[in-house]
C-alpha positions in Angstrom: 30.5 19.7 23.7 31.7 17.3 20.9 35.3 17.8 19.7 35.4 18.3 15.8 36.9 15.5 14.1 38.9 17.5 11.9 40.2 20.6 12.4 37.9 22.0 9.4 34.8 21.0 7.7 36.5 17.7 5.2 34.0 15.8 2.8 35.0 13.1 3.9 37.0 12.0 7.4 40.6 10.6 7.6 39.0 7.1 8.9 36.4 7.7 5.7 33.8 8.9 8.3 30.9 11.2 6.0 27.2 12.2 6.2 24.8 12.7 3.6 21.5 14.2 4.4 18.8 12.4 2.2 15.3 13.4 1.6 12.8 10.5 1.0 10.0 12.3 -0.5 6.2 12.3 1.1 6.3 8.1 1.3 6.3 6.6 -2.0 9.7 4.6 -2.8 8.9 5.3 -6.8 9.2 8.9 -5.6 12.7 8.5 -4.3 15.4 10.0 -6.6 17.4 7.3 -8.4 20.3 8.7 -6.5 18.7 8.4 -3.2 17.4 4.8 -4.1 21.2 3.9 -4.8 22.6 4.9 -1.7 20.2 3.4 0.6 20.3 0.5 -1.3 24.1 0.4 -0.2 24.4 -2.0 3.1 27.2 -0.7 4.3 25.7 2.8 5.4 24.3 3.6 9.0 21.2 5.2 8.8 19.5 7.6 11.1 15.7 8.1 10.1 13.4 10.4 10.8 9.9 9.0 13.1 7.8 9.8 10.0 9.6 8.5 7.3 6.9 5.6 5.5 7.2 1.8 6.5 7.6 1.7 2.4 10.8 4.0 1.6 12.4 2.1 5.1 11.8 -1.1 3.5 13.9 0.1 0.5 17.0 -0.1 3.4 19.3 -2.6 3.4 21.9 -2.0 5.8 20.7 -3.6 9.1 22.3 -0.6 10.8 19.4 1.8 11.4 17.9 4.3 14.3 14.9 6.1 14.3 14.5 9.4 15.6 12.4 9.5 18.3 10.7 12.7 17.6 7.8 12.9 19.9 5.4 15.8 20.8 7.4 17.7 23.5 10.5 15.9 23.3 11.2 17.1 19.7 14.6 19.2 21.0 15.8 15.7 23.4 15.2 13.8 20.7 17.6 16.2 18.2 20.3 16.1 20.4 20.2 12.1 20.2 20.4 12.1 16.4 23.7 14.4 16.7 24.7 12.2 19.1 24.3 8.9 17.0 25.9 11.1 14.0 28.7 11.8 15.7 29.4 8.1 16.8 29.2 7.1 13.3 31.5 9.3 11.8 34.2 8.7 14.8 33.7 4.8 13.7 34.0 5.7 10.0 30.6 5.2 9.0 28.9 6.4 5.7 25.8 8.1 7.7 22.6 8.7 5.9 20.5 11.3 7.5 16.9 10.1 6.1 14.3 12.6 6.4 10.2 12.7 5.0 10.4 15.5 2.4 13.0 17.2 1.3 15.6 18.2 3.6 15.6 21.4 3.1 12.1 22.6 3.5 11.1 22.6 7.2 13.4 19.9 7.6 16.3 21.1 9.8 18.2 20.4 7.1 20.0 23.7 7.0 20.7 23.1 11.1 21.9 20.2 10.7 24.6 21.1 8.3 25.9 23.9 10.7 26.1 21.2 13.3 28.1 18.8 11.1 30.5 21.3 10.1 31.0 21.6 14.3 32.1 17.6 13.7 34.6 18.3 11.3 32.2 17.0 8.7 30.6 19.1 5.5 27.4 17.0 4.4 26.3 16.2 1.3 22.6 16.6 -0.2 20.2 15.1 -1.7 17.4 16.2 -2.1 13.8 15.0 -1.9 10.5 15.7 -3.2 9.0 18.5 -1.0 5.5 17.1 0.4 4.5 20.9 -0.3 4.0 20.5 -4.0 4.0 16.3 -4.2 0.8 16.0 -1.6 -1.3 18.3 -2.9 -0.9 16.5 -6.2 -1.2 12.9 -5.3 -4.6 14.1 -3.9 -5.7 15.6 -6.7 -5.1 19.6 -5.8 -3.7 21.5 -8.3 -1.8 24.1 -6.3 -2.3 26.8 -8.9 -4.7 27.1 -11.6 -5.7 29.9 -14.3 -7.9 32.3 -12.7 -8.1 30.6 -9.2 -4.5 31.0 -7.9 -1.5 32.7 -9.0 0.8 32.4 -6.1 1.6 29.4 -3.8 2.6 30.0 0.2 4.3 27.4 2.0 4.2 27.9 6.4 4.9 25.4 8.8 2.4 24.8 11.8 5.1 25.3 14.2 7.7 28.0 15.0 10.9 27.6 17.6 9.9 26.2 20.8 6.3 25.2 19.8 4.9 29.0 19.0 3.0 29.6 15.9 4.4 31.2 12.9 3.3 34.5 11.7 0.2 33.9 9.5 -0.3 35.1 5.5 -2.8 37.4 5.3 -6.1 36.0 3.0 -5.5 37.0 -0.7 -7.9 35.5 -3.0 -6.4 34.2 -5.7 -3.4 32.5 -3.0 -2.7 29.0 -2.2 -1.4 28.2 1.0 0.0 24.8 1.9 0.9 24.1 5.9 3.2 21.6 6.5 3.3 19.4 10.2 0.0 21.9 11.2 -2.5 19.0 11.6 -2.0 18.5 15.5 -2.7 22.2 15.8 -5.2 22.3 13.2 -8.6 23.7 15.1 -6.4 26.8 16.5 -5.0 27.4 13.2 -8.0 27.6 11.5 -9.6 30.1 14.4 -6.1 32.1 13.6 -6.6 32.6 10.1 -10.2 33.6 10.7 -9.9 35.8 13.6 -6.3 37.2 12.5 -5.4 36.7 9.0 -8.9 37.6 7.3 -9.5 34.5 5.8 -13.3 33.8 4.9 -15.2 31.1 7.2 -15.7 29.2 4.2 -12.5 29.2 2.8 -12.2 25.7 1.4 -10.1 23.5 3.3 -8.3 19.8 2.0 -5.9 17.2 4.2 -3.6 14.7 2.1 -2.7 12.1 5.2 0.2 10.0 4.3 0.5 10.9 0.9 2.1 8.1 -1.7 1.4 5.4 0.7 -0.7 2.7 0.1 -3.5 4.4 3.0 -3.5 7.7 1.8 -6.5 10.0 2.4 -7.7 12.9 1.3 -10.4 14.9 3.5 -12.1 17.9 2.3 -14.0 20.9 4.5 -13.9 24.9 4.9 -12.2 26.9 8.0 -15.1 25.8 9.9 -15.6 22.4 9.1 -12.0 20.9 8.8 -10.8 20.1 12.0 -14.1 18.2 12.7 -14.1 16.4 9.8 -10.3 15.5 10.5 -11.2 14.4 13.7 -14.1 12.0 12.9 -11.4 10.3 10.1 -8.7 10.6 12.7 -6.0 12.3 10.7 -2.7 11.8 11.8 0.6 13.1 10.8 2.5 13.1 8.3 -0.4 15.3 6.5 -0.4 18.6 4.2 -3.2 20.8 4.7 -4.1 23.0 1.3 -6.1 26.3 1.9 -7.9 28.3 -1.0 -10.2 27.7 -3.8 -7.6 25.5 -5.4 -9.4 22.8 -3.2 -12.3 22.3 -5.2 -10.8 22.8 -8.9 -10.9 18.9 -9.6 -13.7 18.0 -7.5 -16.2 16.8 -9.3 -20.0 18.4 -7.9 -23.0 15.8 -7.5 -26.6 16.1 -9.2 -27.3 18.8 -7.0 -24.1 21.3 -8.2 -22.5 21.2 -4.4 -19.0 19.8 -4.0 -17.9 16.8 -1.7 -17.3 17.2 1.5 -15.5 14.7 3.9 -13.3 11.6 3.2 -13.1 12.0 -0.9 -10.1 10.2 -1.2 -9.3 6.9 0.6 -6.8 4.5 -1.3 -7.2 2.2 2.1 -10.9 1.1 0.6 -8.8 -0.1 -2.2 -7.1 -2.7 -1.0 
């Protein structure tokens, strides 16, 4: 156990020791708040980044002083421990420390535990916050998340619960958007779920924004059946969003014969 630093939660530390937990949006720097932009423009900060935080926003850095979480598939709780760890160093030094993290930091982002755990240092963190992938994603890949007479309502789930379980699922509504966030590793077994369990239609359509904001972003497009084949033929790594409902197919534009697209649709990469 870490001894606090101060014998309650201070802004700011005797030795000028503080943490501010920054959220970095889904990957774009133009997307980063102007207050968020400022402070990691600052080179006297140490800052602790999160794995999936884009090459582009950690170019934006100009301190030299920088770790990156190493948030791994089944070390995710090791790896937690070691930011706290590198926090807490900081702050004994007297460190500014900026906790950078994808998103906002606030919406499946820890953000909330790692607040409780800085007040255990002695330390009460400071916010700012991020564009949430949730609504940004969907967006940036042309998905309107709700639309007149297609959806009314917008649900936002995470792939994973504590220790790796899956979350309770929404049951299908029609007229519902759901958006999962950090569900594409578990994507073929999610979509069984919301078929077998949740009452979702096998043709419920069924879009993936893949690094969305940054220069590669894709954008795949499928059903409940189709989508985790289709992801796996275009390899679909994290950081993604997947988008359930008819929402998916509101902009798509239908060929000669009236169907809509199917597959890679979007693909800034080709671009370059």
């Amino acid at each position: 156990t870490l001894e606090p630093l101060a014998p309650s939660p201070v802004n700011e530390l005797p030795n000028k020791g503080k943490v501010t937990l920054l959220g970095s949006g889904p990957g774009d720097p133009d997307l980063l708040t102007m207050k968020a932009y400022r402070l990691l423009q600052d080179p006297n900060i140490m800052v602790i980044a999160d794995r999936l935080v884009s090459k582009e926003i950690m170019d934006v850095i100009a301190t030299k002083d920088v770790k990156t979480a190493r948030k791994l598939p089944g070390c995710s709780e090791l790896a937690q421990e070691e930011i706290y760890w590198w926090v807490y160093k900081g702050i004994k030094k007297g460190k500014h420390v900026v906790r950078l993290k994808i998103g906002d930091p606030f919406v499946f982002g820890r953000g909330g535990e790692e607040v409780l755990k800085f007040r255990r240092f002695g330390v009460e963190s400071s916010v700012v916050p991020g564009v949430s992938a949730a609504f940004s994603a969907p967006l940036l890949g042309s998905i309107p998340v709700t639309h007149r007479g297609v959806s009314n309502q917008v649900v936002m789930c995470t792939g994973y619960g504590r220790n790796n379980t899956s979350p309770d699922l929404i049951r299908y509504h029609e007229e519902q958007t759901i958006v999962f966030l950090m569900a594409v590793g578990k994507l073929r077994d999610l979509c069984q779920r919301l078929i077998d369990l949740a009452g979702y239609p096998s043709k419920t359509p069924v879009a993936i924004v893949e690094r969305a904001g940054c220069p590669d972003q894709r954008t795949v497009v499928g059903n409940m059946e189709t989508i985790p084949t289709i992801a796996e033929e275009n390899n679909i790594k994290p950081p993604s969003t997947i988008v359930v409902g008819k929402v998916v197919n509101v902009l798509l534009e239908a060929d000669e014969a009236g169907k809509k697209p199917i597959g890679l649709v979007q693909n800034f990469t080709a671009s370059l």
